[in-house]
C-alpha positions in Angstrom: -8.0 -33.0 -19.9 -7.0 -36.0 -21.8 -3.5 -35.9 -19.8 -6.0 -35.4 -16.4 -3.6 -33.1 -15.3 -5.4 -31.8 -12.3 -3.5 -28.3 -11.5 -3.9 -27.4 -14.9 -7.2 -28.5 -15.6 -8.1 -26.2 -12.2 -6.2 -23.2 -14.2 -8.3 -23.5 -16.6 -11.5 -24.2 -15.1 -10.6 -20.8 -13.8 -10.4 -19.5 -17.6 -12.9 -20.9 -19.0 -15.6 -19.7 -16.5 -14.1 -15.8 -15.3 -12.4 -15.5 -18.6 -8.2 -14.3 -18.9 -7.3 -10.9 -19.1 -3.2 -9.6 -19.6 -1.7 -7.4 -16.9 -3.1 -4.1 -18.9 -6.7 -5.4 -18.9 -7.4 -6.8 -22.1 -9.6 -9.3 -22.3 -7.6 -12.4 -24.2 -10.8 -15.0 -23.2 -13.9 -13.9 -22.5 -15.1 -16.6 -20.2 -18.3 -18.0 -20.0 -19.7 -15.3 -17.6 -18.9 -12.7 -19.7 -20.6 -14.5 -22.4 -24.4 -14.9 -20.3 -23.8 -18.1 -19.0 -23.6 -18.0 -15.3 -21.0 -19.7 -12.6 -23.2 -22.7 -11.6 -24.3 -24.1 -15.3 -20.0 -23.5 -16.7 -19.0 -25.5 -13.6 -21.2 -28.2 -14.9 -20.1 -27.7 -18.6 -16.9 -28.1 -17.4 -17.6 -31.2 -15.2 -19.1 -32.7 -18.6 -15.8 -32.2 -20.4 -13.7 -33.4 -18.0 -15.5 -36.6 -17.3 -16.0 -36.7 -21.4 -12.1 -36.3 -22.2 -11.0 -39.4 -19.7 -11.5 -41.0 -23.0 -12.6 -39.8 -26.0 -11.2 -39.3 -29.5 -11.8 -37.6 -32.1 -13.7 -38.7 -35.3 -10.2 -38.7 -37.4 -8.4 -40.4 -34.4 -11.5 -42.8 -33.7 -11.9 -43.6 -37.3 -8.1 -44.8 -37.3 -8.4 -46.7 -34.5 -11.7 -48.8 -36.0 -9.6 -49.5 -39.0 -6.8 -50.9 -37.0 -8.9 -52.9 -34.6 -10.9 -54.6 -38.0 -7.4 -55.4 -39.5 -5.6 -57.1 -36.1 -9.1 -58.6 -35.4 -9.4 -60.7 -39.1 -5.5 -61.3 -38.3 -5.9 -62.6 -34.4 -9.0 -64.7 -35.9 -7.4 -66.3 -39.3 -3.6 -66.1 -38.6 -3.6 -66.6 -34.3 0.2 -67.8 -34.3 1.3 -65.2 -36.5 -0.2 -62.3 -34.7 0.9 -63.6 -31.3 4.3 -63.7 -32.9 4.4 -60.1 -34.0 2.9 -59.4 -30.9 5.5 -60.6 -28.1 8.3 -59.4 -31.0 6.7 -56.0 -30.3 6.8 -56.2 -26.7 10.9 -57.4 -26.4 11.9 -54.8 -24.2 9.4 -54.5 -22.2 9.1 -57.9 -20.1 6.6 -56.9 -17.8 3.8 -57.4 -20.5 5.2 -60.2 -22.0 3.2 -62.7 -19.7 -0.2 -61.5 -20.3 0.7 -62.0 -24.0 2.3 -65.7 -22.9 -1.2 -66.7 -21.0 -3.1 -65.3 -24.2 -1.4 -67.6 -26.6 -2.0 -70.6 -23.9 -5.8 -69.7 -24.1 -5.7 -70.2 -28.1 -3.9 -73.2 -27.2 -0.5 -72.0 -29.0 2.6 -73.5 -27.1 5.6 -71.5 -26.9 8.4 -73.4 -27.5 12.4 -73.0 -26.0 14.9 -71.6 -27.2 16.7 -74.1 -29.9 19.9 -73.8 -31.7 18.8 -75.2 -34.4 14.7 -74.1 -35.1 15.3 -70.7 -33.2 15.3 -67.8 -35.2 16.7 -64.2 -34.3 12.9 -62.8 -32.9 10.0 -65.3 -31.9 8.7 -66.8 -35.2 5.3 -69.1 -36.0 6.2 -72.2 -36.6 3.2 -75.3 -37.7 1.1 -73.8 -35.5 3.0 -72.7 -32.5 5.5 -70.0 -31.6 9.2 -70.7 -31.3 11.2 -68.2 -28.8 13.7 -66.2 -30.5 17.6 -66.6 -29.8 18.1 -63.0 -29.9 15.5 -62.3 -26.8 18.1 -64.7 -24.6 19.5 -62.5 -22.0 23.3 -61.7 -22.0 23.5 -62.8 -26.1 23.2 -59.9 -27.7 22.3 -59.7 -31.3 25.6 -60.1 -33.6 26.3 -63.1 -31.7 23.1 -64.7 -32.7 23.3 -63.4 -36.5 26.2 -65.4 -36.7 25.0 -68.6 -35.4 22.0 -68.4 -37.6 24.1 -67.6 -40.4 26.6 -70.8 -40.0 23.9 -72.8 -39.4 22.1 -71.7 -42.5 25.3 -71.7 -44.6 26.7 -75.1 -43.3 23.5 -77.1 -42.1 22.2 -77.8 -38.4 24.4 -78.1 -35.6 24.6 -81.7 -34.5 26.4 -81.6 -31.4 27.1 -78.8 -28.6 30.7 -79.8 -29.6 30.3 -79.3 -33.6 28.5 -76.2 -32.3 31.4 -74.9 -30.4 33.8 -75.6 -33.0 31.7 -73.8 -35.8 31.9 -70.7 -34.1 35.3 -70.7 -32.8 36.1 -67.8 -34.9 33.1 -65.9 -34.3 32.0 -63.1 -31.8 30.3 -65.7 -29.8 31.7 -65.3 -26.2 31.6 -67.7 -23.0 29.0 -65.7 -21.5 27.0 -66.0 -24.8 26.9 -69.7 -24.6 26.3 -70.1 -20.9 23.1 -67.9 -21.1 21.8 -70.1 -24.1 22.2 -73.3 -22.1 20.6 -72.3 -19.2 17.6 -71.1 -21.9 17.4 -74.5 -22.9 18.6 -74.1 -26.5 21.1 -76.9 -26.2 18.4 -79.4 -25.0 18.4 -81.7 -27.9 21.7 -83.1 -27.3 22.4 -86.2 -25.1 24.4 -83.6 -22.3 21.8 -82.6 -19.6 22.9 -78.0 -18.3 24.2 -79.1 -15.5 26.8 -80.6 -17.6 27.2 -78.2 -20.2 27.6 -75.9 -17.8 30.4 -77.2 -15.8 31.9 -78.7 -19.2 31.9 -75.5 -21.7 34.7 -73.7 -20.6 37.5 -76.6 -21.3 35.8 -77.1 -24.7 35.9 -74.0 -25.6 39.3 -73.2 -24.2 40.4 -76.5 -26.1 39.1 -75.8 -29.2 40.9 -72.6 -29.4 43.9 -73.8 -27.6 43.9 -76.2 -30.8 43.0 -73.7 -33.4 46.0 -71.3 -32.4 48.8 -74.5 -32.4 47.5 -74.8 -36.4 47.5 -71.1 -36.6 51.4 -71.4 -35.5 52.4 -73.9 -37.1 53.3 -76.2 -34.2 53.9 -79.8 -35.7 56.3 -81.9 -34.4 57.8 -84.8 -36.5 55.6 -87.4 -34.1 52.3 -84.9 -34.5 53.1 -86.3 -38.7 53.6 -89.6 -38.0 50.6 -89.9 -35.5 48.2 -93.2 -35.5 44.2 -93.0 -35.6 44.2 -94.5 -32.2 46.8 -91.4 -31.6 43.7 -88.7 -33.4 40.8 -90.4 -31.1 42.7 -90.2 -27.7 43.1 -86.3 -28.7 39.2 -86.7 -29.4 38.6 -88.3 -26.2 40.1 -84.9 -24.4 38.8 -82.2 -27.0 35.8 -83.9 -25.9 35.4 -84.8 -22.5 32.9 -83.4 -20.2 32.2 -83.3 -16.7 29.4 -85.5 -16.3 26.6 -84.4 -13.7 23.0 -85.2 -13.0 20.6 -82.6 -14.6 19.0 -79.6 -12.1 16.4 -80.2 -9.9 12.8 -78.7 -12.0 12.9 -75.6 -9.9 16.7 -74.6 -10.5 16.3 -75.4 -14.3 12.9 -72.9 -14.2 14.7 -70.4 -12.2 18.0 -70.4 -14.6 14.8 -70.0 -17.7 13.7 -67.0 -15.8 16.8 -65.4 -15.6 17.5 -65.9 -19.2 14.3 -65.1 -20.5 12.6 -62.6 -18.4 9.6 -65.5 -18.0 9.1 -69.0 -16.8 8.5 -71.1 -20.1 8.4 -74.9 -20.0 6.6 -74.4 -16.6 5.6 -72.2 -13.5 6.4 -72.5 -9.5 3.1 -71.4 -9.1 1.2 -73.9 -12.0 0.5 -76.6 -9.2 -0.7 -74.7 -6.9 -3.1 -72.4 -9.1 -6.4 -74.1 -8.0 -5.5 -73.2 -4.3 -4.1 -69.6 -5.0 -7.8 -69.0 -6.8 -9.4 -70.0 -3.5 -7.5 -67.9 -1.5 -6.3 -64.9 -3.3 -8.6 -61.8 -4.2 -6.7 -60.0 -7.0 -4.3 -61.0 -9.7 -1.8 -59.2 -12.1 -4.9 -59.5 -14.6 -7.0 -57.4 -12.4 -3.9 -54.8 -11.7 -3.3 -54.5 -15.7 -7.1 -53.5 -16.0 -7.7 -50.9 -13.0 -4.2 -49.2 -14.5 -5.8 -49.2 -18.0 -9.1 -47.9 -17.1 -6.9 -44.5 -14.8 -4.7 -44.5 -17.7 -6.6 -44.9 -21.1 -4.6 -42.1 -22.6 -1.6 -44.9 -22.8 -2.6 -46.3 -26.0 -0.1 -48.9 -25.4 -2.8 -50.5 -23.3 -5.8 -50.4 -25.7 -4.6 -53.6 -27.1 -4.1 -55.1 -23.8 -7.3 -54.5 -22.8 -9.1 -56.0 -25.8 -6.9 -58.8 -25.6 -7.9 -60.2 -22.2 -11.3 -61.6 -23.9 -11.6 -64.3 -22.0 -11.1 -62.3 -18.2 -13.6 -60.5 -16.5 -12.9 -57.4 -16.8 -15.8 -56.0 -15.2 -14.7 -57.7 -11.9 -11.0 -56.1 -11.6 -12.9 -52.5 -12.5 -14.8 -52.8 -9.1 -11.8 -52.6 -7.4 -10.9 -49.6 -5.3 -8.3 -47.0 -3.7 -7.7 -48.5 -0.1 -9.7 -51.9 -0.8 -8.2 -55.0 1.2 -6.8 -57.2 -1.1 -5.2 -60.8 -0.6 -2.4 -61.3 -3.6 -0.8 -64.8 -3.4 2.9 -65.0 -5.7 6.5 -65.7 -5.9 9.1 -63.2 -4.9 11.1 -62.0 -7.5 13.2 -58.7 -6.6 13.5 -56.9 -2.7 14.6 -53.2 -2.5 15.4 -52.3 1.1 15.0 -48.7 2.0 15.5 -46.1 4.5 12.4 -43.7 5.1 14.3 -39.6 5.9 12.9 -40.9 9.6 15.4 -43.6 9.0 12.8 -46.2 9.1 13.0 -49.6 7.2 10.7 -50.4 4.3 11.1 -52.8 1.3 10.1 -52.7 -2.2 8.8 -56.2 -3.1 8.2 -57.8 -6.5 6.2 -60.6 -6.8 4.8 -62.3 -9.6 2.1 -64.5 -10.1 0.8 -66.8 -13.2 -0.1 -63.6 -15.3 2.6 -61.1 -14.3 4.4 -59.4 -11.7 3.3 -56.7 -9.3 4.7 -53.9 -6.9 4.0 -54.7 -2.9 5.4 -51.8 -0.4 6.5 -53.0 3.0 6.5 -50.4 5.3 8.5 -50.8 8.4 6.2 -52.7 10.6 4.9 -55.1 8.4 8.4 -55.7 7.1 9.9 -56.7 10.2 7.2 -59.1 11.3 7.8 -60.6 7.3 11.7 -60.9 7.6 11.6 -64.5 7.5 9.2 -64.8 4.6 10.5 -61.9 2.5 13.3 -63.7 0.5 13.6 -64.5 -3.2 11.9 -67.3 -4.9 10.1 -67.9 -2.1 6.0 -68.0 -2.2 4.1 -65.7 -0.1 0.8 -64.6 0.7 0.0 -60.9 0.8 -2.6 -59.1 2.9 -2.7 -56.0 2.1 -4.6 -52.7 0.4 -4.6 -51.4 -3.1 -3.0 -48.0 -3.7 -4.6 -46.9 -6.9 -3.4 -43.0 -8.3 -3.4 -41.5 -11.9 -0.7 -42.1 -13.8 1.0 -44.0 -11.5 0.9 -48.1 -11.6 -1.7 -49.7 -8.9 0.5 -51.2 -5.9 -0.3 -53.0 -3.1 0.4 -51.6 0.5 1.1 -54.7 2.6 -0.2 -55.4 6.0 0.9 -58.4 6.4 3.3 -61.1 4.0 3.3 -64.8 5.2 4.5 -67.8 3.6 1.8 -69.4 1.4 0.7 -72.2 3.0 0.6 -74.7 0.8 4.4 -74.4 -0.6 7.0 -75.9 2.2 10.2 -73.4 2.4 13.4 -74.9 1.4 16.4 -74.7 4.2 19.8 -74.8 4.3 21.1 -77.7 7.2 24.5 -77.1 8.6 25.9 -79.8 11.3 28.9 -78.6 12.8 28.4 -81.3 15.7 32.2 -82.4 16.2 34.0 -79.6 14.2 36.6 -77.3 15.4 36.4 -73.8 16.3 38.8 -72.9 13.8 36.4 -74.2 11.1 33.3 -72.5 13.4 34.6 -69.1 12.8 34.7 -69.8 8.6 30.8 -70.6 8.8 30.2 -67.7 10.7 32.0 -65.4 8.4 30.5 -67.3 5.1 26.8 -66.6 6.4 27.4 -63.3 7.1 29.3 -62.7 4.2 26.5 -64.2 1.9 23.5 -62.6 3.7 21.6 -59.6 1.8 18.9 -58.3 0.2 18.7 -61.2 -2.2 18.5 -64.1 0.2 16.4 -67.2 -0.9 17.3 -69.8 1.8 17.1 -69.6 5.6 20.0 -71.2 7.4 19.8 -73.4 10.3 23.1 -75.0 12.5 22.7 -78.2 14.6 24.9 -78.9 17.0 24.4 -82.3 19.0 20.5 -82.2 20.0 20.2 -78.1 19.5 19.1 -76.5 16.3 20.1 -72.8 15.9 18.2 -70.5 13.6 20.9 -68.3 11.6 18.9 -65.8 9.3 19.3 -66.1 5.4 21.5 -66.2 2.6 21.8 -66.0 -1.3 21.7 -69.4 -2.3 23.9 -70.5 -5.8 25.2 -73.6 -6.6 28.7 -72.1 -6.3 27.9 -70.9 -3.2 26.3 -74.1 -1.8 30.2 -75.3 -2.9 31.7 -73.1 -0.3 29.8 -74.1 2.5 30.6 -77.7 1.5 34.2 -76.5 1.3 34.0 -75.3 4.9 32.3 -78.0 6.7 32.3 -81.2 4.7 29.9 -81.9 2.0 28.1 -84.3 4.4 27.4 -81.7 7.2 25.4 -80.0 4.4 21.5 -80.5 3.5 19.2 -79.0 1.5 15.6 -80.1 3.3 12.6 -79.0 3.2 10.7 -77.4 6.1 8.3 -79.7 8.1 
């Protein structure tokens, strides 16, 4: 009953009114009938039970669980940082949950603070106050990696450059991949070099460094290498040290680089500007879908906590909401998985998250063709749909229609080919065909003389923005916003 696994709970309904008997039979249960009570009051009886065990524990299990919710209490009163701390540590591989605990924190007004190389610790830790993220939650990292960059910097003091950094663990398992994934987390922010830099610099340090390390390994010292000047030692400096110089990201490339590293937006949100207006239009929130799954699923004790954590939410409110209700659900596109129905119909599985966490919208063919336009990554969008609430399964929402939100202006790509060849033509073509998928983020438009010509969507990088510039000129390529 406590499972509310309905075919069985019918079997037994079956047995615990008319009884069991074996294939000679023996009576193994009695039943109620056989026991005086009749059908209509051990249908009731039952009823009672079954409503009873959606949750109920018993004395030894409830007992527990007041013992547990006294200590967590005193510590979530007396020690907030602390708690919160052990709280996202517990929840590291599971993402999806880590918001709610993120917006909690913001409601004791505890900031969580970037990834740094030098105050980051392996898992989040408190620190005066406040919660620092841990190095060993960055994605792509991994843990030995981190161990030994804690340990160097423990052993041999703070790192005081990303170049002393690279150098100090020249010898360790610290890969390129490992070092790209902390700068676009931020954790290199407290040196002079904006990412966009480090990014498009790390490589030849590292490669230099190394390139360095093995000529001393080998022994390769010429007779001028002995009698070299200090002017001789800086100029080698100067190129050990030299990086490609570029303006920092645009806000929402750096958020979207601390999303992919870190499973959530941190130093900000695409949606924190525009949260006044999404309250005004939108009916239903992550909060409200964590809540309705809770109350079909209290048996997941996982979400006990949760619940009793969202003090400050009206909870009463999201438990109103029903199987087939119209919803409106307002957030930014994270994820789309196209499908093909055994009618071989289109539909899409859409993620979108909001300010509290991120939810599953179903697109079935219809309303997925009209929302081809709007239905592209990182873009904002405004979902009218209904809720699709079963047991044990998480609440999703069955769109009816997805439109841009319309307070956020889409981004497009603007490609003049006005004067080029038809050699050079054909390369566009193939490039935005090539780069079309189910990831697109950008729509493209071509003008030619007076005539603008809508061309779908691609999957927008900044390597791939490079190829297009590569193609057509970097001039015939613009990044505007739509009017």
């Amino acid at each position: 009953m406590g499972k509310k696994k309905l075919d069985v709970m019918a079997k037994e309904r079956e047995v615990f009114i008319n009884g069991q008997i074996d294939e000679e039979g023996n009576v193994i249960v009695p039943g109620c009938v056989r026991n005086g009570i009749d059908s209509e009051s051990a249908n009731k009886i039952f009823d009672e039970m079954a409503e009873f065990a959606k949750y109920a524990f018993n004395k030894s299990h409830a007992a527990c669980y007041a013992v547990v919710s006294y200590q967590t209490a005193y510590l979530k009163a007396y020690y907030p940082p602390e708690f919160m701390a052990a709280m996202l540590n517990s929840y590291l591989g599971n993402l999806d949950k880590v918001p709610v605990y993120i917006d909690e924190c913001k409601s004791l007004n505890i900031e969580i603070l970037k990834p740094d190389i030098n105050m980051s610790e392996l898992k989040f830790t408190a620190i005066n106050g406040n919660i620092r993220f841990g190095l060993g939650s960055v994605k792509n990292v991994g843990i030995a990696p981190i161990e030994a960059i804690i340990k160097e910097r423990n052993k041999n003091g703070g790192y005081v450059s990303f170049t002393d950094f690279c150098e100090r663990i020249a010898d360790e398992a610290v890969n390129k991949k490992c070092i790209e994934s902390l700068i676009k987390s931020g954790a290199f922010d407290e040196f002079e070099q904006t990412r966009h830099t480090l990014l498009e610099s790390f490589e030849g340090i590292i490669d230099t460094i190394q390139s360095s390390k093995k000529k001393g390994l080998e022994g390769q010292f010429s007779m001028f290498d002995l009698g070299s000047s200090d002017d001789d030692e800086n100029n080698m400096n100067d190129i050990k040290y030299s990086f490609v110089e570029k303006e920092e990201f645009s806000e929402k490339e750096l958020l979207s680089q601390e999303k992919e590293m870190l499973g959530i937006y941190l130093s900000g949100h695409p949606l924190s500007k525009l949260k006044e207006e999404i309250e005004k239009q939108a009916t239903i929130s992550t909060r409200d879908l964590n809540v309705i799954d809770n109350k079909m699923n209290p048996e997941d004790e996982e979400n006990i906590s949760e619940i009793e954590l969202q003090t400050q939410y009206d909870n009463q409110k999201a438990l109103k909401f029903k199987d087939g209700q119209e919803v409106r659900f307002v957030g930014i596109i994270t994820s789309i998985k196209k499908k093909f129905t055994k009618t071989n119909r289109v539909m899409a599985f859409v993620s979108i998250e909001d300010l509290y966490g991120q939810a599953e919208v179903i697109a079935f063919e219809n309303a997925y063709l009209a929302a081809k336009n709007s239905l592209m990554e990182e873009n904002i969008v405004l979902v009218k749909g209904r809720l699709s609430i079963r047991d044990e399964e998480k609440t999703t929402i069955i769109a009816n229609e997805i439109t841009d939100f319309g307070v956020h202006k889409k981004r497009i790509l603007s490609i003049n080919i006005t004067n080029l060849d038809e050699t050079i033509k054909k390369k566009l073509r193939g490039a935005i065909k090539y780069f079309n998928g189910e990831m697109n983020n950008i729509p493209v438009e071509v003008q030619e003389g007076d005539s603008i010509l809508k061309c779908g969507a691609i999957y927008l990088t900044e390597n791939i923005l490079k190829v297009f510039e590569d193609i057509v000129g970097k001039e015939n390529v613009v990044i505007k916003s739509e009017d």
